[in-house]
N, C-alpha and C positions, 0 to 999 in steps of 0.2 A: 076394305078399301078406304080412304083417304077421300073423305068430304071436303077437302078445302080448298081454295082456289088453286087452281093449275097456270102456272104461271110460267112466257115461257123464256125470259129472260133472269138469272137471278142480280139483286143489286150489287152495288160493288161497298165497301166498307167504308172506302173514306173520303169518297168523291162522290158527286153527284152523276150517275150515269148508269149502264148497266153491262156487264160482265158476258161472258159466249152465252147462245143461247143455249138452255135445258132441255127444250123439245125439239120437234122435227118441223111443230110451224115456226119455231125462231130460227129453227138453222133457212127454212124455205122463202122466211123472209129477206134475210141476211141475202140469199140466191140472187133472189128477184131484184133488190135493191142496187146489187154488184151488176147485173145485167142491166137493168134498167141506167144505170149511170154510166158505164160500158155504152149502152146505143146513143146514149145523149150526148158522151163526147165531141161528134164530131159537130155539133150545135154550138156547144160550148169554147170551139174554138174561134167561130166567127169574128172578126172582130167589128162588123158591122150591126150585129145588133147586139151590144153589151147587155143592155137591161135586162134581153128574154135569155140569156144565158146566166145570168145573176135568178133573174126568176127560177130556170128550170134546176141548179141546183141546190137553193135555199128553199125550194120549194118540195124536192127530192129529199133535201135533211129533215126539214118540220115535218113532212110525214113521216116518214121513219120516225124519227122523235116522239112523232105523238103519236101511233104505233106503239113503239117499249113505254112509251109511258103506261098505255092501256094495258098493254098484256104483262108488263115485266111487276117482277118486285114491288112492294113500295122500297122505296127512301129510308134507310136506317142514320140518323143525324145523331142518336145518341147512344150508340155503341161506345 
């Protein structure tokens, strides 16, 4: 077996970001993130409260974001 970290996004080559998930927690996250932004929509259309709509989906990205950061690939910058 394969001692090394399991990772569950892999990187992309020539961008900064990361490619479909590899496992079943990335595809599970990738779910939950499409659901969770899915129930939020109809927050997001308010137009009475802009800010907590700017909050709940910038706030939905950095996690995710910092999520693939944790679990995915490193960064290949000099391929």
């Amino acid at each position: 077996m394969d001692n090394g970290p399991r990772y569950w996004f892999a990187a992309k080559h020539y961008r900064w970001g990361w490619r479909m998930p590899l496992t079943w927690e990335g595809w599970l996250l990738d779910a939950i993130w499409l659901v969770t932004f899915i129930g939020i929509s109809p927050y997001v259309q308010e137009r009475q409260h802009a800010f907590k709509s700017f909050g709940l989906v910038f706030g939905l990205l950095g996690l995710f974001l910092a999520i693939g950061h944790w679990k995915g690939e490193p960064q290949r910058w000099d391929d």
